[in-house]
C-alpha positions as a Markdown table, in Angstrom:
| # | Residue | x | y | z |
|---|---|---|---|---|
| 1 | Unk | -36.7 | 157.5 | 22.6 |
| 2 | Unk | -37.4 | 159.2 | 19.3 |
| 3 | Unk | -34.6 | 161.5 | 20.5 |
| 4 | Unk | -32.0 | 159.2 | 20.5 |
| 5 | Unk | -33.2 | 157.5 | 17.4 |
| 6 | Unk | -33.0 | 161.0 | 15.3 |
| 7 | Unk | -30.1 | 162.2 | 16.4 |
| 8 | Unk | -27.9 | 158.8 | 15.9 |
| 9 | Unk | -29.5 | 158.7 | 12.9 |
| 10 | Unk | -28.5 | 162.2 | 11.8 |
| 11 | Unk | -24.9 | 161.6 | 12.6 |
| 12 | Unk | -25.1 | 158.5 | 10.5 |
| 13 | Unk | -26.1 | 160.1 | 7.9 |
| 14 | Unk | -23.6 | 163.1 | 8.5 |
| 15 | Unk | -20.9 | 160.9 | 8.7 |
| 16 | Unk | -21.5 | 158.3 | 5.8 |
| 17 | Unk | -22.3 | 162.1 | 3.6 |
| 18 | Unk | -18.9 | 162.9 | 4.4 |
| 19 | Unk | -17.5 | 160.2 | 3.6 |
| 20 | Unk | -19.4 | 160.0 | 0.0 |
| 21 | Unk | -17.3 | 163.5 | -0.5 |
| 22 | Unk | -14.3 | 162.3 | 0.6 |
| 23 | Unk | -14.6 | 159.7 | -2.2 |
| 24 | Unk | -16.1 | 162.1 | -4.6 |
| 25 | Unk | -13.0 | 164.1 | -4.5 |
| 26 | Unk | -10.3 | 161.3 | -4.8 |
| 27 | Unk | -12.2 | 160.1 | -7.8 |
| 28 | Unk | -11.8 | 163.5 | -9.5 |
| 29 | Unk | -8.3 | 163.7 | -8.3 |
| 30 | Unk | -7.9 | 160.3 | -9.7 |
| 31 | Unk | -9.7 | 161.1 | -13.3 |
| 32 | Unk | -8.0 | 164.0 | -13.3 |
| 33 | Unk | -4.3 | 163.3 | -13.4 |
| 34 | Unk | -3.4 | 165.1 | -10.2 |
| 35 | Unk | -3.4 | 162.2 | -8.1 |
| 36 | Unk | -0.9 | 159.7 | -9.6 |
| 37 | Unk | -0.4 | 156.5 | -8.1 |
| 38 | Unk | 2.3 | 153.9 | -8.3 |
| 39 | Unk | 1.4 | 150.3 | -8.0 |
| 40 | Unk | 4.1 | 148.0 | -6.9 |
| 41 | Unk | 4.0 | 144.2 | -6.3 |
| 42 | Unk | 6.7 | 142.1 | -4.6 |
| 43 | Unk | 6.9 | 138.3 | -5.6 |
| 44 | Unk | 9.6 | 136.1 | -4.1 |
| 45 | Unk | 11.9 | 139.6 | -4.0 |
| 46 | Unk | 11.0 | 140.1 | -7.0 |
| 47 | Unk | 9.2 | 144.2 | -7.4 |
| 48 | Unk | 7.3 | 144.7 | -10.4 |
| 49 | Unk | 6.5 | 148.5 | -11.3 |
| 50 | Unk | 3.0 | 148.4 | -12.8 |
| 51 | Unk | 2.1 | 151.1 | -15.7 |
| 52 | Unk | 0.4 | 154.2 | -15.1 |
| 53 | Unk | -2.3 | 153.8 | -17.1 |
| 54 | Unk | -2.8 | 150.7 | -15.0 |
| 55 | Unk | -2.1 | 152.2 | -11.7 |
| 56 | Unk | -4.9 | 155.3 | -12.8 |
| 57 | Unk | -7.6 | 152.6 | -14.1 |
| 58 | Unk | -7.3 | 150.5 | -10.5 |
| 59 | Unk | -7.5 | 153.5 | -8.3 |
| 60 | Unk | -10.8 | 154.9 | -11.0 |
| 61 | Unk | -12.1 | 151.7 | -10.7 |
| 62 | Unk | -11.7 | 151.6 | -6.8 |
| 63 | Unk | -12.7 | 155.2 | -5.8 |
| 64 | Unk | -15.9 | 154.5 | -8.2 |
| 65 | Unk | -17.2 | 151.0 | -6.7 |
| 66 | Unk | -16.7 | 153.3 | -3.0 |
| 67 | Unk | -18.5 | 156.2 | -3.9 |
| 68 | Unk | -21.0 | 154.3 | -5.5 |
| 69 | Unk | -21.5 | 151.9 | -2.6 |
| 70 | Unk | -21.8 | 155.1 | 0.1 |
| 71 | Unk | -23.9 | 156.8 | -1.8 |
| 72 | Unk | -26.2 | 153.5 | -1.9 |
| 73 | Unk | -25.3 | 153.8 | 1.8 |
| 74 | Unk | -27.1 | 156.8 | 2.8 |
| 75 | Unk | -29.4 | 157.0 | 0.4 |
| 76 | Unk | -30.7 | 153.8 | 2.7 |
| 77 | Unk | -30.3 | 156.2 | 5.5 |
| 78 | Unk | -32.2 | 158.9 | 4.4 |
| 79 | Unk | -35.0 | 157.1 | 3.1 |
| 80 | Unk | -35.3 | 155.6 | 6.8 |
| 81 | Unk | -35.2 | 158.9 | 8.5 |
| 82 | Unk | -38.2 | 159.7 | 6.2 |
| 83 | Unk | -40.0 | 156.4 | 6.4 |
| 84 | Unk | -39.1 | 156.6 | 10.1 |
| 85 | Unk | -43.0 | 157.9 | 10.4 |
| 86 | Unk | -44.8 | 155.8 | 8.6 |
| 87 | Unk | -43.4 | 152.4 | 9.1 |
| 88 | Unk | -41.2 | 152.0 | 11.6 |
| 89 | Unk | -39.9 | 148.4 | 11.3 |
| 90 | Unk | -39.3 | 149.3 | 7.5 |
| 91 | Unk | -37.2 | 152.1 | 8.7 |
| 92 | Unk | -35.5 | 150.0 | 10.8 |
| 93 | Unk | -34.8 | 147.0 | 8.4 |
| 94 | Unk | -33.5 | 150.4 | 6.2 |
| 95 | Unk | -31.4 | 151.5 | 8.4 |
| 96 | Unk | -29.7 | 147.7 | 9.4 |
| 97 | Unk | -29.1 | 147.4 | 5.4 |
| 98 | Unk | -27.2 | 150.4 | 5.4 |
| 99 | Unk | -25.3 | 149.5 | 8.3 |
| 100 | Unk | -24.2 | 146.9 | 6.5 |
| 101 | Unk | -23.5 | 148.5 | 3.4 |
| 102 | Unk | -21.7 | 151.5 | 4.5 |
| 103 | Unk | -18.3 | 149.6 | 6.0 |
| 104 | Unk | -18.1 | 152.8 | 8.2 |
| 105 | Unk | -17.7 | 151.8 | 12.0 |
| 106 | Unk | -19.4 | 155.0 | 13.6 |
| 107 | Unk | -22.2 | 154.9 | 10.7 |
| 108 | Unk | -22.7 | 151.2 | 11.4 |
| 109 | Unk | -23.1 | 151.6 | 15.0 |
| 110 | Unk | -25.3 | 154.7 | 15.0 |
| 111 | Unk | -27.7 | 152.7 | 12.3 |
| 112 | Unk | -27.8 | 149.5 | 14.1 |
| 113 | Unk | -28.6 | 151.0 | 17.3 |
| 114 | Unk | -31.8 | 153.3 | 15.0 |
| 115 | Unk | -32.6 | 149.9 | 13.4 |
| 116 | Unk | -32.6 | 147.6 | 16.7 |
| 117 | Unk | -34.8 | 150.4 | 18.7 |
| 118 | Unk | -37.4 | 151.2 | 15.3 |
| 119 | Unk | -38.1 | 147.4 | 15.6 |
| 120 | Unk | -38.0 | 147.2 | 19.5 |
| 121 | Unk | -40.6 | 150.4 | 19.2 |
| 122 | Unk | -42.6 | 148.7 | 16.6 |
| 123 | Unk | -42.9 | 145.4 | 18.9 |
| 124 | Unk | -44.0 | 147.4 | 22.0 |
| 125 | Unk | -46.6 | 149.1 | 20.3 |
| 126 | Unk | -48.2 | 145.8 | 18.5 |
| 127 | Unk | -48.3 | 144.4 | 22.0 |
| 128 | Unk | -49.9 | 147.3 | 23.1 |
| 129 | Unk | -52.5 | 147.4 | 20.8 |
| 130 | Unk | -53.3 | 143.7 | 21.4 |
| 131 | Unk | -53.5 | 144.4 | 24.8 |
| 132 | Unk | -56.1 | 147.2 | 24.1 |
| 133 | Unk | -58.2 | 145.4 | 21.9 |
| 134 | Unk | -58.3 | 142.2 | 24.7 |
| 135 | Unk | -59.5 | 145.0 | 27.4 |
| 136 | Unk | -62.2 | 146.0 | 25.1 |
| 137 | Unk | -64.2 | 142.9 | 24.7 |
């Protein structure tokens, strides 16, 4: 069982690292001036050509909130592959937060399955231990 958990965990966190790069580059591109967007809008059939300085402070401003939000992301994950042997139903509350947080399918699913079996573990061995101390007195 600790098998499964570490290893969907580690693609998790592969996966949401990844994807913190990914958005680490566009927000250089972005800065930068190499990657130039146009923002149109259509009202009524009506187009409206927005600025560039515009368009390149809405995509800064995007590309930041997402890189700041994955990096949150597995941060979360990494502290509950560490944590993951000390407390496990703190790990596993870790790893659902991230879940959340990441708004990456694969990361979300490979987290929520950790976080469900860290608590599932932690409930079996409670039980277990109250069954140990009943047989004892």
């Amino acid at each position: 069982m600790n098998k499964i958990i570490k290893v969907t965990s580690l693609i998790g966190i592969t996966l949401q690292s990844f994807l913190t790069l990914i958005f680490l580059v566009y927000l250089i591109l972005t800065i930068t001036g190499v990657l130039s967007p146009d923002l149109t809008t259509t009202v009524n059939g009506e187009v409206t050509v927005q600025d560039e300085a515009t368009s390149k402070l809405t995509f800064t401003i995007l590309f930041s909130v997402l890189f700041v939000v994955a990096i949150i992301a597995d941060i979360l994950g990494i502290i509950g592959l560490k944590k993951m042997k000390t407390s496990l139903k703190t790990s596993g509350i870790l790893y659902i937060i991230g879940a959340v947080v990441s708004f990456n399918m694969i990361t979300f699913i490979a987290w929520l399955i950790c976080g469900i079996l860290l608590i599932q573990q932690k409930k079996k061995q409670m039980s277990q231990e109250t069954q140990d101390v009943k047989y004892e007195s």
